[in-house]
Biopython code that builds the backbone (N, CA, C, O; Angstrom):
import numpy as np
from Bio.PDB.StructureBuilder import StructureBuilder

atoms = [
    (1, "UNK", "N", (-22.194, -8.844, -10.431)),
    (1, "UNK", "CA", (-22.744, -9.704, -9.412)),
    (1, "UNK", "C", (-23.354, -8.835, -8.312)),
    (1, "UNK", "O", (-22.642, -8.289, -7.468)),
    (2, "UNK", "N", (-24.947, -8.693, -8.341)),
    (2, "UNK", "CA", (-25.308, -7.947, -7.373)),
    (2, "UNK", "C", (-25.365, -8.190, -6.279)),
    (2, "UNK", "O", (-25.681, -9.379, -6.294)),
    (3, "UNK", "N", (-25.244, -7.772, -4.852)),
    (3, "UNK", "CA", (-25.076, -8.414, -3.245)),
    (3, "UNK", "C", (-23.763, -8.462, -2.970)),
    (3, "UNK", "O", (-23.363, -8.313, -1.815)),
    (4, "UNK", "N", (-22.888, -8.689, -4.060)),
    (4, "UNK", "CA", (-21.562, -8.992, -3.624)),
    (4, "UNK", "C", (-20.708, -7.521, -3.032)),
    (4, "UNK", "O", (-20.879, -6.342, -3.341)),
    (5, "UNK", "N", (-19.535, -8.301, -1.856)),
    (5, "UNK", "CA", (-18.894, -7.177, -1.786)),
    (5, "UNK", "C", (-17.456, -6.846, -2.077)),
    (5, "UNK", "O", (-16.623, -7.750, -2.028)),
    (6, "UNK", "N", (-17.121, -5.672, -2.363)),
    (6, "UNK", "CA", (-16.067, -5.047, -3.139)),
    (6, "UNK", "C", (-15.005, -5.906, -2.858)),
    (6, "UNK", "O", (-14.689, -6.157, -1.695)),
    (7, "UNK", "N", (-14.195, -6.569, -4.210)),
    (7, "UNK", "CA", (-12.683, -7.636, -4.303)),
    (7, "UNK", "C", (-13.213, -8.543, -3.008)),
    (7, "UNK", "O", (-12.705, -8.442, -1.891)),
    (8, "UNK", "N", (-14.369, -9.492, -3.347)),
    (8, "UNK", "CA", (-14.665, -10.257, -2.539)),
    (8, "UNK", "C", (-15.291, -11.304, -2.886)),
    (8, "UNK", "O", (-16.120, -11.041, -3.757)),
    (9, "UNK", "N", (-15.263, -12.546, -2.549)),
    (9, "UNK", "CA", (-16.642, -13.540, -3.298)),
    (9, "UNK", "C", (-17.782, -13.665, -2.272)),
    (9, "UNK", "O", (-18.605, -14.553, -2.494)),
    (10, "UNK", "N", (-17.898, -13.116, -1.489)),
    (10, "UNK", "CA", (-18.788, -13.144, -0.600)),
    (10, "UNK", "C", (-20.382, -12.449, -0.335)),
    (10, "UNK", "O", (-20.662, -11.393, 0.231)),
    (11, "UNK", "N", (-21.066, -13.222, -0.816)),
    (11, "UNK", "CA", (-22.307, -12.587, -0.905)),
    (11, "UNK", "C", (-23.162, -11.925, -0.239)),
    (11, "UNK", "O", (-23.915, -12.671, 0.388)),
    (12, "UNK", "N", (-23.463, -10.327, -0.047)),
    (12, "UNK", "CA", (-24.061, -9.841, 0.987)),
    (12, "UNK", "C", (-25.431, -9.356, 0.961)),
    (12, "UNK", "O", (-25.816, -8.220, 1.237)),
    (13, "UNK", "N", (-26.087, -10.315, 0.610)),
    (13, "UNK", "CA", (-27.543, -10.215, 0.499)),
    (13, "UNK", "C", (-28.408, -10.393, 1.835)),
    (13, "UNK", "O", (-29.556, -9.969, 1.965)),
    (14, "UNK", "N", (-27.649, -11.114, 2.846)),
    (14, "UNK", "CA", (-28.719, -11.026, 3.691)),
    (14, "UNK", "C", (-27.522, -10.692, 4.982)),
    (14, "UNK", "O", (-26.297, -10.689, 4.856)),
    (15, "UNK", "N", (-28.492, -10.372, 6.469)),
    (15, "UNK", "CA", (-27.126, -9.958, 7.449)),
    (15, "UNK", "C", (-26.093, -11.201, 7.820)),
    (15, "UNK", "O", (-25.982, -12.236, 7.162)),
    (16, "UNK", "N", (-25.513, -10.932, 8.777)),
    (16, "UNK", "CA", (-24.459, -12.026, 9.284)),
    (16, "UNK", "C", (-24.009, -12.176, 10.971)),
    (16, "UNK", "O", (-23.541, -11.191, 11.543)),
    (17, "UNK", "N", (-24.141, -13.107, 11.490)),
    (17, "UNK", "CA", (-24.235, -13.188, 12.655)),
    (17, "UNK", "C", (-22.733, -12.253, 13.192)),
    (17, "UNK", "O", (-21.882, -11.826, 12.413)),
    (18, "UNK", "N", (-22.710, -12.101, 14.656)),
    (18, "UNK", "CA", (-21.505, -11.767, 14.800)),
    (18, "UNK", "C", (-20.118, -12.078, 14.489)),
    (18, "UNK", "O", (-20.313, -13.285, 14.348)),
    (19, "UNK", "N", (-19.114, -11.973, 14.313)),
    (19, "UNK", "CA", (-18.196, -12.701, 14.017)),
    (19, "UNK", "C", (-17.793, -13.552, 12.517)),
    (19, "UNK", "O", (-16.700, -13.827, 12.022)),
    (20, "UNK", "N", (-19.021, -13.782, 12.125)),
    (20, "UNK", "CA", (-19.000, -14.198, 10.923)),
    (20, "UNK", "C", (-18.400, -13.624, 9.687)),
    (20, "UNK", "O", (-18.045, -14.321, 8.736)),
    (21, "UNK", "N", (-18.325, -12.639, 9.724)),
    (21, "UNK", "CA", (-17.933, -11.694, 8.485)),
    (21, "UNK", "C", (-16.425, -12.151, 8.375)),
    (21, "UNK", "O", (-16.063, -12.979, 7.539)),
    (22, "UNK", "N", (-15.855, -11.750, 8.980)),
    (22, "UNK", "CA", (-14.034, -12.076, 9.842)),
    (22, "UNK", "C", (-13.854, -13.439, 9.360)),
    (22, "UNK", "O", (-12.976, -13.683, 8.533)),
    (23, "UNK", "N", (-14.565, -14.278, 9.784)),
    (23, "UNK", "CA", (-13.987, -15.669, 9.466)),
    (23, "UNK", "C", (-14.655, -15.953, 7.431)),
    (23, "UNK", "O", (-14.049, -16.528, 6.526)),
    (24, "UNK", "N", (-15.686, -15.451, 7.400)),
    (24, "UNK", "CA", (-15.560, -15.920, 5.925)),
    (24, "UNK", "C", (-14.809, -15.011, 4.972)),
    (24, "UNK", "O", (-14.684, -15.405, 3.813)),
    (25, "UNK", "N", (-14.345, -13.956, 5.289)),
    (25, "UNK", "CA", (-13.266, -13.423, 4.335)),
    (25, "UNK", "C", (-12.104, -14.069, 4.726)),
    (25, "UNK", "O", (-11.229, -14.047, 3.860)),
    (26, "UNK", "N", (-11.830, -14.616, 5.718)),
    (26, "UNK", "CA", (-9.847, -15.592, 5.659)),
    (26, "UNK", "C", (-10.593, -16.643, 4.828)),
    (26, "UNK", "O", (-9.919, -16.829, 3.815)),
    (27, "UNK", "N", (-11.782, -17.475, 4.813)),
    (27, "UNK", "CA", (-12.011, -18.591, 4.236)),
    (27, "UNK", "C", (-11.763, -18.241, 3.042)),
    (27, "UNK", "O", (-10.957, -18.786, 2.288)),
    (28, "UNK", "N", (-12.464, -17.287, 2.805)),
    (28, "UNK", "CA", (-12.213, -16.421, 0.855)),
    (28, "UNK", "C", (-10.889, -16.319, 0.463)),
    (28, "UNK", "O", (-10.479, -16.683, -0.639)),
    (29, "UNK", "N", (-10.314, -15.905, 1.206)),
    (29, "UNK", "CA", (-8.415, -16.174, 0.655)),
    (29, "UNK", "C", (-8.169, -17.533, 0.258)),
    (29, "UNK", "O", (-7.417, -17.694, -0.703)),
    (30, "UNK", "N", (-8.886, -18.984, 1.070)),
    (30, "UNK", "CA", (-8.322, -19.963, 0.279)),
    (30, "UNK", "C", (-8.511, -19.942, -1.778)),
    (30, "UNK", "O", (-9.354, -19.617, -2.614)),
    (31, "UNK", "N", (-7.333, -20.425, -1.734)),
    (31, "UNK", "CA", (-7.437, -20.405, -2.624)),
    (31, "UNK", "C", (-8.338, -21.798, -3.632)),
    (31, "UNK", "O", (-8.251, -21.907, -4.855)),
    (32, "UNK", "N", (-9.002, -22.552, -2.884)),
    (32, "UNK", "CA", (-10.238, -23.621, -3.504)),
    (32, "UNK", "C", (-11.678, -23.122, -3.441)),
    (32, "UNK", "O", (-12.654, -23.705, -3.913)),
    (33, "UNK", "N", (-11.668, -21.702, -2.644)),
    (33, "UNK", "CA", (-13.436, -21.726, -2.865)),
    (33, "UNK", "C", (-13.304, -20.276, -3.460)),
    (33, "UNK", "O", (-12.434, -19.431, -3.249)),
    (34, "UNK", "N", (-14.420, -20.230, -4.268)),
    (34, "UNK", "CA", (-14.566, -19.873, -5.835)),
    (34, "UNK", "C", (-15.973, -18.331, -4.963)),
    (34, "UNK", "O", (-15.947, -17.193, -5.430)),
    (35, "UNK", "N", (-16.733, -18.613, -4.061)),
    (35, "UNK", "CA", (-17.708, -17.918, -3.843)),
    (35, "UNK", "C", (-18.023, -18.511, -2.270)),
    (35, "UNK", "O", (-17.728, -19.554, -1.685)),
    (36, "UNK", "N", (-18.864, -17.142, -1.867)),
    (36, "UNK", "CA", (-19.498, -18.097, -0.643)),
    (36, "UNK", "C", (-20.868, -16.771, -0.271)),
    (36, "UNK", "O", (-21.006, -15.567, -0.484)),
    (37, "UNK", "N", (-21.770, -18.018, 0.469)),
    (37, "UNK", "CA", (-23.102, -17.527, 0.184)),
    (37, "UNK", "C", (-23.661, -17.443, 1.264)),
    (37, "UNK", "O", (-24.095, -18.567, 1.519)),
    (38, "UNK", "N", (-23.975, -16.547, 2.286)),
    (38, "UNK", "CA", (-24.095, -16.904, 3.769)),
    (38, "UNK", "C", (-26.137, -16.536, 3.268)),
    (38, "UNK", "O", (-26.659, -15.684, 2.549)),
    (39, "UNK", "N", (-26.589, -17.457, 3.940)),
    (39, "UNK", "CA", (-28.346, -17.635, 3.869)),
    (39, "UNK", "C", (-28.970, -16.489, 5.415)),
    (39, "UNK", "O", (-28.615, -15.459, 5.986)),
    (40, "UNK", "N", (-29.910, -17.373, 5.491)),
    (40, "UNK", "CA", (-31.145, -16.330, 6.655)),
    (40, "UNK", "C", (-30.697, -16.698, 7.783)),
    (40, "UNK", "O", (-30.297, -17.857, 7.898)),
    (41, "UNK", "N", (-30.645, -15.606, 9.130)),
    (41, "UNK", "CA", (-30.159, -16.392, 10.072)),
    (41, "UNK", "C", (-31.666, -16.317, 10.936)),
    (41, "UNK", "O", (-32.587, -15.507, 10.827)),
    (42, "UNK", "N", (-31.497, -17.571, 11.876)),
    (42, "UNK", "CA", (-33.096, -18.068, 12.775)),
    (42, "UNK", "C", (-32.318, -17.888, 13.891)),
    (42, "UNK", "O", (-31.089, -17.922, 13.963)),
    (43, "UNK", "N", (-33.217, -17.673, 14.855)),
    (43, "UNK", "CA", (-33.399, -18.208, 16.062)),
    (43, "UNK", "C", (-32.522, -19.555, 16.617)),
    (43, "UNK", "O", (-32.901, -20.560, 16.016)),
    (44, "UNK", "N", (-31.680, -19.779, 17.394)),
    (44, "UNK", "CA", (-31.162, -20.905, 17.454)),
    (44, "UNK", "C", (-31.633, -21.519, 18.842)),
    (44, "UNK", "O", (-31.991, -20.706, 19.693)),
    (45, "UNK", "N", (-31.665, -22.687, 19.115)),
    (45, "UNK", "CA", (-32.232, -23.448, 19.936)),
    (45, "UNK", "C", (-31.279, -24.009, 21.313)),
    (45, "UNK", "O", (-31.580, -24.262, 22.480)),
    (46, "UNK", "N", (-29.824, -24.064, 20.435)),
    (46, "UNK", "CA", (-28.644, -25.031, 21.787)),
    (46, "UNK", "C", (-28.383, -24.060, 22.555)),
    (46, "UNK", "O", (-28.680, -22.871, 22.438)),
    (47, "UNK", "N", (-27.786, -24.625, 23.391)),
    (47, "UNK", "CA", (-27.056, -23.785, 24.233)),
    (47, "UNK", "C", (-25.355, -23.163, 23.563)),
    (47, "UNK", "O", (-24.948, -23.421, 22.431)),
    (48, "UNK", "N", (-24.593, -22.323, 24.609)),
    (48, "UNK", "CA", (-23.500, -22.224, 23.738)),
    (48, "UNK", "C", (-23.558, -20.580, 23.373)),
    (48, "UNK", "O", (-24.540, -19.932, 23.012)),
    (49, "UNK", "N", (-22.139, -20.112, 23.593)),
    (49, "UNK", "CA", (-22.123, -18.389, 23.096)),
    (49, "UNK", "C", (-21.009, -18.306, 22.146)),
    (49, "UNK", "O", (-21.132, -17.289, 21.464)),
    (50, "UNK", "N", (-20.059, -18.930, 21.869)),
    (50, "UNK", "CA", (-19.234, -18.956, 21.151)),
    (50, "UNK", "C", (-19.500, -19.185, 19.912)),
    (50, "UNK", "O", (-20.213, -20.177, 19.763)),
    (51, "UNK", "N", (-19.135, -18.527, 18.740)),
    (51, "UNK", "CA", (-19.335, -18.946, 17.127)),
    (51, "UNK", "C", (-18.675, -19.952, 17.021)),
    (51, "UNK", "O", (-17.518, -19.931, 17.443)),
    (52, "UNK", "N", (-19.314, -21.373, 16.307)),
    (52, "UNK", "CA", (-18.779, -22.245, 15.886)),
    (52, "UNK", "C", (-19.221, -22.398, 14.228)),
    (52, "UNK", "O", (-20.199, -21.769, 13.824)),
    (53, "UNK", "N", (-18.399, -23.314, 13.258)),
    (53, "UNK", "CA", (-18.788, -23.416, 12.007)),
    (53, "UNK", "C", (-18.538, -24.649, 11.835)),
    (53, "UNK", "O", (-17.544, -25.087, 12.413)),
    (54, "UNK", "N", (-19.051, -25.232, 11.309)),
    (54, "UNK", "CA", (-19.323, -26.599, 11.438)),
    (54, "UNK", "C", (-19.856, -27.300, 9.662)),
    (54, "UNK", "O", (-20.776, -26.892, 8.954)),
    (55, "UNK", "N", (-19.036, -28.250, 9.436)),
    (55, "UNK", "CA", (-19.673, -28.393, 7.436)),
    (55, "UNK", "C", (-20.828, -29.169, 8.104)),
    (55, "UNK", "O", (-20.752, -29.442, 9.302)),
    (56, "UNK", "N", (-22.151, -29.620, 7.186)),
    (56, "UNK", "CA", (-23.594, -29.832, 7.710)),
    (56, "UNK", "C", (-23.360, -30.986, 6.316)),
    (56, "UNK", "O", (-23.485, -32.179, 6.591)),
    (57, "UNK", "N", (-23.091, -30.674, 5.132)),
    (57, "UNK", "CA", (-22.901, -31.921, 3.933)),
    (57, "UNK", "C", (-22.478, -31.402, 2.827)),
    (57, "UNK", "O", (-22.520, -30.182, 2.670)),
    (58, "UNK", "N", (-21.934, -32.353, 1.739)),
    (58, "UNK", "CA", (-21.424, -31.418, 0.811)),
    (58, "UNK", "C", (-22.857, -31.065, 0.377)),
    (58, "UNK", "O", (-23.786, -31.363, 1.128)),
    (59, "UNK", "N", (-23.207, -30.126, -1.405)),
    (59, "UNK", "CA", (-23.798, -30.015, -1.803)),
    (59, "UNK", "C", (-23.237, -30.652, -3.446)),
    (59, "UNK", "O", (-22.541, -31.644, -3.665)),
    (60, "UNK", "N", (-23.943, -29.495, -4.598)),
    (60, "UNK", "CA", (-23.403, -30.069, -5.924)),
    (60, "UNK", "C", (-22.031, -29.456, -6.249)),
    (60, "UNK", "O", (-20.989, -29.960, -6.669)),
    (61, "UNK", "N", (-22.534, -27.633, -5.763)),
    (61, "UNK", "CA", (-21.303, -26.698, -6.040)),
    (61, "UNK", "C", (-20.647, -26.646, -5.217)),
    (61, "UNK", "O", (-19.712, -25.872, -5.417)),
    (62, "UNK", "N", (-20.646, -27.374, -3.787)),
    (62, "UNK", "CA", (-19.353, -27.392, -2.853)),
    (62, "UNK", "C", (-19.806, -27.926, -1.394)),
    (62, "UNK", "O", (-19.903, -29.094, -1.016)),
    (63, "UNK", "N", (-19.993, -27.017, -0.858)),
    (63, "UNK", "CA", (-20.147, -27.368, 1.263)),
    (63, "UNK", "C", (-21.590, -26.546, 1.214)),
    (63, "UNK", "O", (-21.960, -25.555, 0.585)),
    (64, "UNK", "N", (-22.288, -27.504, 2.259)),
    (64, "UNK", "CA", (-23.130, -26.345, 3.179)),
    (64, "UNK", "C", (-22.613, -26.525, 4.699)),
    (64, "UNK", "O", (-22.241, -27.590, 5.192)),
    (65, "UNK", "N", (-22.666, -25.228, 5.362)),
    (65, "UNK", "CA", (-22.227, -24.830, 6.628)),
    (65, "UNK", "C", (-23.018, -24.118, 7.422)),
    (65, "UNK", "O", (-23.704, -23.142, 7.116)),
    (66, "UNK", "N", (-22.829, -24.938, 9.042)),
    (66, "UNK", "CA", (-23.906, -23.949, 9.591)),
    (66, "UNK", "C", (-22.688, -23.342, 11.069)),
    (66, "UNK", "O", (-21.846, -23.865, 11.799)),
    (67, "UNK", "N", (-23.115, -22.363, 10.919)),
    (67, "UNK", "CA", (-22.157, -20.880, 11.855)),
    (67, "UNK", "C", (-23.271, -20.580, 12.948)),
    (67, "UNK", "O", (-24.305, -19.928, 12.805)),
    (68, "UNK", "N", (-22.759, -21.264, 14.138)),
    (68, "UNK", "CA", (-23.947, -21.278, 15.044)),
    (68, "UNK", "C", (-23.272, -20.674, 16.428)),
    (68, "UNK", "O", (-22.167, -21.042, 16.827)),
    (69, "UNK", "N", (-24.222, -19.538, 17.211)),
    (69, "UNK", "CA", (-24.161, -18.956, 18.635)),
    (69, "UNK", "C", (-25.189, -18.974, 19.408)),
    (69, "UNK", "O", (-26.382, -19.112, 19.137)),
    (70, "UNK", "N", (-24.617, -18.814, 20.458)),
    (70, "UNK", "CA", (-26.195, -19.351, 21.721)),
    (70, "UNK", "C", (-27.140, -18.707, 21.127)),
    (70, "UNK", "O", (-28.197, -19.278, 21.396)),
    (71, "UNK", "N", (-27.386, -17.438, 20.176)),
    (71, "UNK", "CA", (-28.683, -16.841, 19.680)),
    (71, "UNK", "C", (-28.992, -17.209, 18.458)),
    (71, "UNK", "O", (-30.182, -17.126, 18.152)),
    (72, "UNK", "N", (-28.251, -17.588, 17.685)),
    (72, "UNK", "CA", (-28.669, -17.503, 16.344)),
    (72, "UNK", "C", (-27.754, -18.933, 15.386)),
    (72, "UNK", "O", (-26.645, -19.459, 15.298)),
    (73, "UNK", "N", (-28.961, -19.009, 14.904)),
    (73, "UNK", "CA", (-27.719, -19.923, 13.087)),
    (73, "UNK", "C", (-27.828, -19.754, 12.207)),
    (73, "UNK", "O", (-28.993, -19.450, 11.949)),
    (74, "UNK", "N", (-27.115, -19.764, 11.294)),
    (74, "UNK", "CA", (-26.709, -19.057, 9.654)),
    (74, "UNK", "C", (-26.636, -20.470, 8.644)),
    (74, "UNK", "O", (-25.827, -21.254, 9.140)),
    (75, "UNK", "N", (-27.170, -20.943, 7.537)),
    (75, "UNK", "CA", (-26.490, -21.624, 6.916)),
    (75, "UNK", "C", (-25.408, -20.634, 5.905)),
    (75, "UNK", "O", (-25.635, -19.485, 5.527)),
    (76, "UNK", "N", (-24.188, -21.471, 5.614)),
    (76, "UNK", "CA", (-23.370, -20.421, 4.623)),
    (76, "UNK", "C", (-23.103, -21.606, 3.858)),
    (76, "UNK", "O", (-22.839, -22.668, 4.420)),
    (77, "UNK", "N", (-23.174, -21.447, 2.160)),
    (77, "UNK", "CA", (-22.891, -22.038, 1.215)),
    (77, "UNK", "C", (-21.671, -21.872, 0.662)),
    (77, "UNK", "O", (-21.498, -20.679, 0.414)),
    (78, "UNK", "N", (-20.670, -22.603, 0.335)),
    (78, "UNK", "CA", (-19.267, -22.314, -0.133)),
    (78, "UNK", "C", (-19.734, -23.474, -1.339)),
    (78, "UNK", "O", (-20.241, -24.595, -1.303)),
    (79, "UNK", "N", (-19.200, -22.414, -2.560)),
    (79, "UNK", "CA", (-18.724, -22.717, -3.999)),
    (79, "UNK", "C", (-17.749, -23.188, -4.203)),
    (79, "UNK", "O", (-17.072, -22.192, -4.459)),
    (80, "UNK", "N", (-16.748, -24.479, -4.344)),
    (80, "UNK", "CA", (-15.488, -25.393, -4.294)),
    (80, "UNK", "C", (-15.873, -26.217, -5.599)),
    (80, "UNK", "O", (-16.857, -26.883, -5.924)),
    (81, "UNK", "N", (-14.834, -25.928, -6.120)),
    (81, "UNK", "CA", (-14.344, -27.761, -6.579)),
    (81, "UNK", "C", (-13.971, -28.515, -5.767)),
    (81, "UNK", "O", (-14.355, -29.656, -6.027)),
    (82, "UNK", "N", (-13.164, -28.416, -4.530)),
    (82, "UNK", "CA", (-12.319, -29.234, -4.087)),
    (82, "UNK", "C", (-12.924, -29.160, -2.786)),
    (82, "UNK", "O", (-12.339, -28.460, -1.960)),
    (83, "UNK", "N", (-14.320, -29.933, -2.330)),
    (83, "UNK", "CA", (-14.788, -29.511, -1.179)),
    (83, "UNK", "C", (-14.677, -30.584, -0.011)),
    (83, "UNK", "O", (-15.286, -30.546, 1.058)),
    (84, "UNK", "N", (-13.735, -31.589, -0.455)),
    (84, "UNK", "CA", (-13.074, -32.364, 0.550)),
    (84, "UNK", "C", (-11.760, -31.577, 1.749)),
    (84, "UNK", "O", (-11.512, -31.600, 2.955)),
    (85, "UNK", "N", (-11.181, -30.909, 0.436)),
    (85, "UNK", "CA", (-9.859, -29.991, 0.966)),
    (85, "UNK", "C", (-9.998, -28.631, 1.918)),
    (85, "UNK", "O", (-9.252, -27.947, 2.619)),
    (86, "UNK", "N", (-11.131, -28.646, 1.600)),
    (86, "UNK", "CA", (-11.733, -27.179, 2.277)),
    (86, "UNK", "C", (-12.524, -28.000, 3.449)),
    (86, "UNK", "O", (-12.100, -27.462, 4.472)),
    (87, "UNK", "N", (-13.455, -29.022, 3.850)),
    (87, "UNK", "CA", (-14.000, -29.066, 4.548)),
    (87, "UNK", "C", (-12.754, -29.691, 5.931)),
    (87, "UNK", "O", (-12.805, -29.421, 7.131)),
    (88, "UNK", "N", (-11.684, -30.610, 5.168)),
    (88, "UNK", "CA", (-10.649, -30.320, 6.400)),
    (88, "UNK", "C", (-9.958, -29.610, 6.816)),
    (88, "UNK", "O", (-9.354, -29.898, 7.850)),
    (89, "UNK", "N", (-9.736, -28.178, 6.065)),
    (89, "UNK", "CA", (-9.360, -26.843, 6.716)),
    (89, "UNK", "C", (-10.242, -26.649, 7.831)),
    (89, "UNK", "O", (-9.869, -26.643, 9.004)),
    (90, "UNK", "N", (-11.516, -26.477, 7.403)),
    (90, "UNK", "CA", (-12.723, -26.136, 8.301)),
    (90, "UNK", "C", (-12.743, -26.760, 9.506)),
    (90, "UNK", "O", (-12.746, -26.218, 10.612)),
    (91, "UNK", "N", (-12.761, -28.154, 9.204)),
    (91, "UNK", "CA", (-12.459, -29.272, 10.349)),
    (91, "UNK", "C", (-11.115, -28.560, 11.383)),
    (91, "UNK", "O", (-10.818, -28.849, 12.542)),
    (92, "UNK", "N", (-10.712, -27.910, 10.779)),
    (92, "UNK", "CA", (-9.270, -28.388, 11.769)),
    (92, "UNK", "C", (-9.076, -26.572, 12.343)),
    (92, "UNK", "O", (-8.336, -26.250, 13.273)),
    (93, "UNK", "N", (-9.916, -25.607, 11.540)),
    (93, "UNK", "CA", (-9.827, -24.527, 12.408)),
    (93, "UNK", "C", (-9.982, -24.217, 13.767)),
    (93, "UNK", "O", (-11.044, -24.382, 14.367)),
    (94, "UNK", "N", (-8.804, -23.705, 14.347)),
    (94, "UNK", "CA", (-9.217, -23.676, 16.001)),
    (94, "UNK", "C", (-10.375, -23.105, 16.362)),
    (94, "UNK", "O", (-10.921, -23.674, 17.307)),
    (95, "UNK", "N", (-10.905, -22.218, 15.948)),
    (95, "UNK", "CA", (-12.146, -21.749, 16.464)),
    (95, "UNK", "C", (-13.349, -23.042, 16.762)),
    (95, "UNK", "O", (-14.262, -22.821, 17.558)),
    (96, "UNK", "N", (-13.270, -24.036, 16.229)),
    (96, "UNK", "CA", (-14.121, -25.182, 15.960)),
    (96, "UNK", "C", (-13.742, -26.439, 17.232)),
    (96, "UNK", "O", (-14.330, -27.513, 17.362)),
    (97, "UNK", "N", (-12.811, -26.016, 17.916)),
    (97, "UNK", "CA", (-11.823, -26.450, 19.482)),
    (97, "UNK", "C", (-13.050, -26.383, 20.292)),
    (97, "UNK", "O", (-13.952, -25.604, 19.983)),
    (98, "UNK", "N", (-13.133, -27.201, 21.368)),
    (98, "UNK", "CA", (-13.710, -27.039, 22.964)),
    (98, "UNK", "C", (-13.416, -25.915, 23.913)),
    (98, "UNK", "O", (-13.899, -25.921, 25.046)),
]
sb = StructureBuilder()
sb.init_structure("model")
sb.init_model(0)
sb.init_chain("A")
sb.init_seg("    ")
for serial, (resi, resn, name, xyz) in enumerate(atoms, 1):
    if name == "N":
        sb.init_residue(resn, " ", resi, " ")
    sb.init_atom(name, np.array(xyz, "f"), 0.0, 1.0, " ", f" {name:<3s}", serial, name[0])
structure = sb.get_structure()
């Protein structure tokens, strides 16, 4: 699997906002997601400095997610069967708090 990194499902084909790296390798320990695919990051528009991650809808192979800071947003794709169970982990991570 080329992009990927070492005893990881995490795909490193393109960069990753700050902070991001950290939180999708604990996500990778669950044990329901199979891969995860972080996309291009843009320019972001809101206000806000804190990383938040947020599910955006499922897809076929699992979640899409967008990992957003006052500068920038990432979509990240997570590979699940079980992408109900994972998106209320996600839901309920403190980082995702006021």
């Amino acid at each position: 699997m080329k992009h990927r990194a070492k005893n990881t499902g995490i795909k490193c084909q393109h960069g990753m906002i700050d902070g991001l790296r950290k939180i999708l390798e604990m996500v990778n320990s669950w044990p329901e997601v199979r891969s995860i695919i972080p996309g291009e990051i843009r320019p972001s528009k809101g206000p806000g400095s804190r990383l938040s991650l947020k599910v955006q809808y499922p897809t076929a192979t699992g979640l899409k997610l967008l990992a957003k800071t006052g500068i920038a947003v990432q979509e990240v794709f997570l590979v699940t069967d079980a992408p109900a169970v994972v998106q209320a982990r996600i839901e309920s991570y403190e980082m995702n708090q006021p």
